[in-house]
C-alpha positions in Angstrom: -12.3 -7.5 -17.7 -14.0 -8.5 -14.4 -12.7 -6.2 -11.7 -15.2 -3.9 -10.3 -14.7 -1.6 -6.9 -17.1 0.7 -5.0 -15.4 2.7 -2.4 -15.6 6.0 0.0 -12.3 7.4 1.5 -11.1 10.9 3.0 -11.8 12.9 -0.4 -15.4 12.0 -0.6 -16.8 11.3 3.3 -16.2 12.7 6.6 -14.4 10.9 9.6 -18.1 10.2 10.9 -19.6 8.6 7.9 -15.9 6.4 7.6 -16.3 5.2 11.3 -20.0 3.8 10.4 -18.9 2.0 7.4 -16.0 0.4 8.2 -15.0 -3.1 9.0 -12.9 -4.1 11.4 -10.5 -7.4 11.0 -12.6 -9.4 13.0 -15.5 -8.9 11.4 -14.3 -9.0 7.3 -14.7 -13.4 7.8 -18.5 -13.2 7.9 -18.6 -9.6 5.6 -16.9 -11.3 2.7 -19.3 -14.4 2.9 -21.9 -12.3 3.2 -20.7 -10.5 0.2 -20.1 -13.1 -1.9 -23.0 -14.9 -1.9 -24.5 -12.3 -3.9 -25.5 -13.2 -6.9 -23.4 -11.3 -9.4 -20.1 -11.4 -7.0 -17.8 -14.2 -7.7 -15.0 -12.4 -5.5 -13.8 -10.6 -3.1 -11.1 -8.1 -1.0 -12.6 -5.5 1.5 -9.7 -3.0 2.2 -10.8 -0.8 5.3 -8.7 1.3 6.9 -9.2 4.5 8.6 -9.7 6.8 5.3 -11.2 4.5 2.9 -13.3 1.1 3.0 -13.1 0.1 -0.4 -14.9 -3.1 -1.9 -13.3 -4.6 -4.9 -15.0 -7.8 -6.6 -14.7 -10.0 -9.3 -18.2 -9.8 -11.4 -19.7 -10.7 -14.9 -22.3 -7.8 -14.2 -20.7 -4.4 -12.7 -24.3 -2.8 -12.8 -25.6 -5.4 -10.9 -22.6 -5.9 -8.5 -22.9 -2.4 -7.5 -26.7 -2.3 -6.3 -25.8 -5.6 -4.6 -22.4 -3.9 -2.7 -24.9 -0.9 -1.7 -27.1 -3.2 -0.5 -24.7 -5.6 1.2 -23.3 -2.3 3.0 -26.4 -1.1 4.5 -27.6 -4.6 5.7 -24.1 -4.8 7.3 -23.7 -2.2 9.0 -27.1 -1.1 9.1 -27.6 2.2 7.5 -30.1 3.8 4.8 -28.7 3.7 1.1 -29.3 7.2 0.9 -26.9 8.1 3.9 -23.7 6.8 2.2 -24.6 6.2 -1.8 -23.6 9.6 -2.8 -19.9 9.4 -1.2 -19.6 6.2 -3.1 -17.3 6.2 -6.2 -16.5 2.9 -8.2 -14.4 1.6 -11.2 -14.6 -0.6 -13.5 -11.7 -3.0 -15.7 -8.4 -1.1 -15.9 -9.9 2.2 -14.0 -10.4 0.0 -10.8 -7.0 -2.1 -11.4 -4.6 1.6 -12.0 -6.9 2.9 -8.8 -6.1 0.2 -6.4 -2.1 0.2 -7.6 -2.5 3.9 -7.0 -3.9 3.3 -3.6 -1.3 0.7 -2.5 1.1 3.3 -3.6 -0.2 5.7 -1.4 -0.8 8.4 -4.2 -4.7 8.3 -2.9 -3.1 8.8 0.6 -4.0 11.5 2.6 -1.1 11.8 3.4 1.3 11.2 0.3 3.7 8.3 0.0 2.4 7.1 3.5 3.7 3.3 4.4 1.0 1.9 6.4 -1.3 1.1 3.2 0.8 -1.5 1.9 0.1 -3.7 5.2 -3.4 -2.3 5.2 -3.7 -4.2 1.9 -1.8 -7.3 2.7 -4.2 -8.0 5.2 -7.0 -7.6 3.3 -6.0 -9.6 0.8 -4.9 -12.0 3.3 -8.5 -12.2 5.2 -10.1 -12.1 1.9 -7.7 -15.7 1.4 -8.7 -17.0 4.4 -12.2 -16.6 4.2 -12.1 -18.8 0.3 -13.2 -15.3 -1.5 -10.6 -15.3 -3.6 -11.0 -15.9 -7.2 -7.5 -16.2 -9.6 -8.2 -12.8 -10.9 -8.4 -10.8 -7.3 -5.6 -13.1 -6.6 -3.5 -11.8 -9.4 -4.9 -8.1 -9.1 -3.6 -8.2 -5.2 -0.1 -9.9 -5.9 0.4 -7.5 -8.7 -0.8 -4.1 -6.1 1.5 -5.3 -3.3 4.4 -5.5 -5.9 3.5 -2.4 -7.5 3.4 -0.9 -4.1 6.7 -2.1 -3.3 8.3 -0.9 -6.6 7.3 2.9 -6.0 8.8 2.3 -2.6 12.4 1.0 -3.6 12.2 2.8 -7.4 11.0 6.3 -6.2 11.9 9.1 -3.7 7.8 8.9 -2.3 8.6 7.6 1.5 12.1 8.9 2.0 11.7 12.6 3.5 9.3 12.8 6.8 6.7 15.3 6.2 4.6 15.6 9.8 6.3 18.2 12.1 6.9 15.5 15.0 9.4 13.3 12.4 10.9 16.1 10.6 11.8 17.7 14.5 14.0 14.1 15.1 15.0 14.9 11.7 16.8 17.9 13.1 17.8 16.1 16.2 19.6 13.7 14.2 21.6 16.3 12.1 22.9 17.5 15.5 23.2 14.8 17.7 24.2 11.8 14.9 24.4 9.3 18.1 21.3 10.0 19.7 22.3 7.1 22.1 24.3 9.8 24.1 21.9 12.7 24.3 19.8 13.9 26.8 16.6 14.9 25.8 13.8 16.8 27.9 10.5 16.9 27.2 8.3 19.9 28.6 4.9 19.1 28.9 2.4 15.5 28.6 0.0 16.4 25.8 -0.2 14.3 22.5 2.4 16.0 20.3 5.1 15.6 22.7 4.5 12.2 23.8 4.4 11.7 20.0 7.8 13.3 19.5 9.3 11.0 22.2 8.1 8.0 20.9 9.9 9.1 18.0 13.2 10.1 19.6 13.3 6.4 21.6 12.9 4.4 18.7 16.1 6.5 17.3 17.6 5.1 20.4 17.5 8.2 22.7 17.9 6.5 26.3 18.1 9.4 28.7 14.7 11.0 28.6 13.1 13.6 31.2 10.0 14.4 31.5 8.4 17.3 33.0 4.8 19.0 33.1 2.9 21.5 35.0 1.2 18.9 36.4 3.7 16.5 38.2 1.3 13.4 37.9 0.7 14.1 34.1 4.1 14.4 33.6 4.9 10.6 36.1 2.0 9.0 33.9 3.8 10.1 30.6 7.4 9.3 31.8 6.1 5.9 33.3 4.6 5.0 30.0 8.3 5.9 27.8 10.1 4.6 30.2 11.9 7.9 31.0 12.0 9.9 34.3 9.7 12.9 35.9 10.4 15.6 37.2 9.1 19.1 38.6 8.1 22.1 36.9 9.9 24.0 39.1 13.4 22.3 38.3 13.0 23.8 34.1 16.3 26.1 34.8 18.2 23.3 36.2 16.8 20.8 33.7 17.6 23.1 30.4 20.9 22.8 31.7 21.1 19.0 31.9 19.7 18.3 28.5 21.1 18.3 25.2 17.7 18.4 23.3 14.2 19.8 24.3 10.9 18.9 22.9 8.5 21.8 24.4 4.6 21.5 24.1 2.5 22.5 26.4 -0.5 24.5 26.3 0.7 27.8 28.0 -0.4 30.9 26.5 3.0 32.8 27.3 6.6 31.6 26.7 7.9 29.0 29.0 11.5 29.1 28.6 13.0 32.7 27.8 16.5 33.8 27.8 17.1 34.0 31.1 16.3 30.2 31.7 19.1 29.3 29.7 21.7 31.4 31.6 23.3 28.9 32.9 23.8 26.5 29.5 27.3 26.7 28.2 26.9 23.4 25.5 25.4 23.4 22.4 21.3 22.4 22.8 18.8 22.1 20.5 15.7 23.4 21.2 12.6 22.4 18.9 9.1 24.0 20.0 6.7 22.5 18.7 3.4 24.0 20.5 1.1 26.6 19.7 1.1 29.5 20.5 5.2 29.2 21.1 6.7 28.0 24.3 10.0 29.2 23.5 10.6 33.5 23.4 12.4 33.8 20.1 15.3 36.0 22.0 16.3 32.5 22.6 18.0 32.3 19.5 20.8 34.9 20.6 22.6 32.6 22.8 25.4 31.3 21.2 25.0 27.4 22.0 21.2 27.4 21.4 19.9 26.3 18.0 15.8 27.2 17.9 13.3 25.1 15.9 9.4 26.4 16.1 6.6 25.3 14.2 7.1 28.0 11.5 11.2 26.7 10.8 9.8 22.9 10.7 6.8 23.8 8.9 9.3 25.2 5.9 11.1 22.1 5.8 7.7 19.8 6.0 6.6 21.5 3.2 10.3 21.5 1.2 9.6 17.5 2.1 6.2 17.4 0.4 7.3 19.1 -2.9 10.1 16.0 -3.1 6.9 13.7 -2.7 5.4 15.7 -5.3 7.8 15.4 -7.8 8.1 11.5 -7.0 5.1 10.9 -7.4 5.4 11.7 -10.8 7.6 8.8 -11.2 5.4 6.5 -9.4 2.2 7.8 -11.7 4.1 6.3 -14.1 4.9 2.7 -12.6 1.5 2.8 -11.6 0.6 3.0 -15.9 3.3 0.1 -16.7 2.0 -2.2 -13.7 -1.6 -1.4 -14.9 -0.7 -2.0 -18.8 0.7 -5.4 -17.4 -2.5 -6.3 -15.8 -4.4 -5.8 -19.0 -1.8 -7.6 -20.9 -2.4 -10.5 -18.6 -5.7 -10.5 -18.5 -5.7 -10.5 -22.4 -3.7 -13.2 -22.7 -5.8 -15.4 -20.5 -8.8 -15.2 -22.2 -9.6 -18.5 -23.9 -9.8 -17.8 -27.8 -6.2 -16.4 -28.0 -4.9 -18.7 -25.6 -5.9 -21.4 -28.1 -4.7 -19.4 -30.9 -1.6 -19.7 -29.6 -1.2 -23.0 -28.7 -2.4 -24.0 -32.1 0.6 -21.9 -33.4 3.0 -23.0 -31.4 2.1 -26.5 -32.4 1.7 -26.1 -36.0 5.6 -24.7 -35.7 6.6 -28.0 -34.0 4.7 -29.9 -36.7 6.2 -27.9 -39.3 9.3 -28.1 -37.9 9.4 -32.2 -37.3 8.0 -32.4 -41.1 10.9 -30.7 -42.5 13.7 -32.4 -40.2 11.8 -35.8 -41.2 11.9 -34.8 -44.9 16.2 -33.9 -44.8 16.6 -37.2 -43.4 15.3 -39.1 -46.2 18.0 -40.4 -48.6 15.8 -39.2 -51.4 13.2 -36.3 -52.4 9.7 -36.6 -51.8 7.1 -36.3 -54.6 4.5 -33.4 -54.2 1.5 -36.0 -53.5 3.6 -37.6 -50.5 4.6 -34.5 -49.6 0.9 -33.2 -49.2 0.0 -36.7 -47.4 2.3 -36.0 -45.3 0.8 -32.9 -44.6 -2.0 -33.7 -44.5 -1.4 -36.7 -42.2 0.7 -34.5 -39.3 -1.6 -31.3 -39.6 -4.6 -34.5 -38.4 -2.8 -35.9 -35.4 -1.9 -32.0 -34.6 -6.0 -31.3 -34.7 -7.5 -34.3 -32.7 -4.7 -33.9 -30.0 -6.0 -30.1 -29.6 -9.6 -31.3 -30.1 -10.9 -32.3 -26.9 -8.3 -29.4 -25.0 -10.1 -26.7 -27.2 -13.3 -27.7 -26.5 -12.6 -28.1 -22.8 -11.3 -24.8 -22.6 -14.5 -23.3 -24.3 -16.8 -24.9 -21.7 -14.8 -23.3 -19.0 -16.0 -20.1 -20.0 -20.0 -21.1 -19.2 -18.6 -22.5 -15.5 -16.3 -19.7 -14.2 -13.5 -21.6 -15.0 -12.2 -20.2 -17.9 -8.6 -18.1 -16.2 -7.9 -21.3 -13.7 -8.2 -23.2 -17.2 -6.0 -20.9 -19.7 -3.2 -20.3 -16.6 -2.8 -24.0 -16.2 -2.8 -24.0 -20.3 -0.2 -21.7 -20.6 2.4 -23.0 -17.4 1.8 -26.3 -19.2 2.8 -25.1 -23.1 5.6 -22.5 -21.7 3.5 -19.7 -23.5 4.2 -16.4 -22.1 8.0 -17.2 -20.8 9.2 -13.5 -21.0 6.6 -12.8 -18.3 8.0 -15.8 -16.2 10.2 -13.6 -14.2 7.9 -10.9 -13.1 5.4 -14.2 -12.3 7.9 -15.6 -10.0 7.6 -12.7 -7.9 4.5 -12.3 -7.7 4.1 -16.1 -7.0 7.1 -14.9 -3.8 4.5 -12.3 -2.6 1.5 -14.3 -2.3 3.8 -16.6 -0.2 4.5 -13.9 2.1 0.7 -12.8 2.1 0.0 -16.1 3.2 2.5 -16.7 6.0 
């Protein structure tokens, strides 16, 4: 086996110690060039993202490639060994392959069954392409990841429940108002977690959106920006009563909207308050047309969301196994001694085969010294065709050549032909990678 990987990522370093070693897309070109002309690295893919930056490589010598992946870090990006070597974790053969299918199936995520990894990936594998650091072996490992990614995606329950408070609040929204289209939705106050909640709401296709702040500018700049409409603090009363959904965050340390702000509301409105402490008095809740979210009630049905990833997960630990078992499996069959094993076999049943239809064709029997000529004869021409193949393969081990060799060896002798299915789309993804 000749995958090796060193990495850091959220469970090992701080946000600090990330930011210095990672590598932005402009700059992995030059870092995999610079990576791979190290002596021990044939290969390889630099996945950096904001939680990990993890080098994966294709080596004869995983002692060596790791001292030369320390060092290729701190001449990079400049820092002492010392500062970053003890974050570092690495894997070796089937440990790095089940890690990285773990990774792009977001079970290392911080945040579990996550989506963005999965384009995180295809993008380093498709800089890693386009910089000619690819060796067959990385190139299988990635196909194999993105469609092991994909498969916990469409075969498991990991992505389909929201489990940040901002999505699980349009959640709610959505229970209530099914056609967003037509609802009214307010937003009090500009920070971060209600512009985040908006953003949210639009792309659901809210189009009436108002947006109002203690600060009339903040409020403009934020209503400017998501294309809704600002208005003044002082209108809240009047507002409450135009909107059919209110996202509340601001940084007030007393309740913004109590019960006698909602006097004049005689619709059903949903009120989700999502700040800290609470914008919203809980009183609220007595009026009969107002249905109250805070933190706490959406907190409860983040973490109800996050058990269901739990307990998927499970199921995709377990795709994560098979796709890894398949990788070993490949990799097994593409070394070069069974590979010729098995095209020897497969021709020796064609000879014996032949031999036998040859010998019920003939009018009469053949005498046991023909019959061992014969033989003798077919098992010759079976050995000097395979002669000059065998020893061909051989020599590919001593040049690095040896899995380009045994791939092209099996395609050509239709070894392997249960597999061809699962190939085809992995052969599909790579396409896509590429495009």
């Amino acid at each position: 086996m000749q995958v090796f990987m060193v990495g850091l990522s959220h469970k090992t370093a701080d946000v600090e110690l990330r930011e210095r070693v990672a590598f932005g897309h402009p700059q992995l070109p030059a870092a995999l060039r610079a990576l791979c002309s190290k002596s021990s690295i044939r290969g390889a893919v630099i996945l950096s993202t904001c939680n990990r930056m993890e080098i994966y490589v294709n080596t004869d010598d995983a002692e060596t490639a790791r001292t030369q992946i320390a060092e290729f870090i701190s001449e990079s990006k400049s820092i002492g060994r010392l500062v970053f070597e003890p974050h570092l974790y690495s894997f070796a053969a089937l440990d790095a392959v089940h890690h990285l299918f773990a990774v792009v199936s977001s079970l290392d995520s911080m945040v579990l069954g996550e989506q963005q990894i999965i384009g995180q990936t295809r993008i380093a594998f498709k800089s890693a392409l386009e910089a000619g650091c690819v060796t067959m072996v990385l190139s299988r490992l990635f196909r194999q990841a993105l469609e092991t990614g994909k498969r916990v995606r469409s075969q498991t329950a990991i992505s389909s429940s929201h489990v940040s408070v901002s999505t699980v609040a349009i959640d709610v929204a959505k229970k209530i108002f099914p056609d967003l289209a037509r609802a009214t939705v307010l937003v009090v106050g500009s920070g971060e977690m209600s512009e985040l909640a908006a953003r949210y709401l639009l792309d659901q296709g809210v189009q009436s959106l108002l947006v109002s702040s203690r600060t009339y500018a903040h409020a403009c700049s934020l209503a400017k920006e998501l294309g809704g409409s600002a208005r003044y603090f002082e209108e809240l009363e009047q507002l409450i009563g135009e909107a059919d959904i209110i996202v509340s965050s601001t940084a007030a340390p007393h309740c913004i909207i109590t019960p006698d702000l909602l006097r004049n509301v005689h619709k059903r409105i949903l009120i989700l308050d999502i700040a800290l402490p609470r914008d919203v008095d809980p009183a609220c809740r007595n009026h009969d047309d107002v249905v109250l979210y805070n933190l706490d009630d959406l907190g409860s049905i983040v973490e109800d969301n996050q058990q269901h990833r739990r307990l998927a997960a499970c199921d995709a630990q377990k795709i994560v196994v098979e796709e890894t078992d398949l990788f070993g499996q490949w990799v097994e069959e593409h070394a070069v001694t069974p590979t010729i094993k098995e095209m020897r076999l497969r021709a020796e049943a064609v000879r014996e085969q032949e031999v036998e239809r040859l010998i019920g064709c003939m009018d009469v029997g053949l005498s046991k010294h023909d019959r061992a000529a014969l033989e003798t004869a077919t098992k010759a021409i079976v050995n000097k065709l395979f002669h000059e193949p065998t020893v061909r393969m051989r020599a590919s081990v001593a040049d690095d050549t040896d899995f380009e060799c045994v791939e092209a060896a099996r395609f050509l002798f239709g070894l392997s032909e249960g597999r061809v299915e699962h190939s085809h789309v992995l052969a599909n993804e790579t396409l896509s990678v590429v495009n």
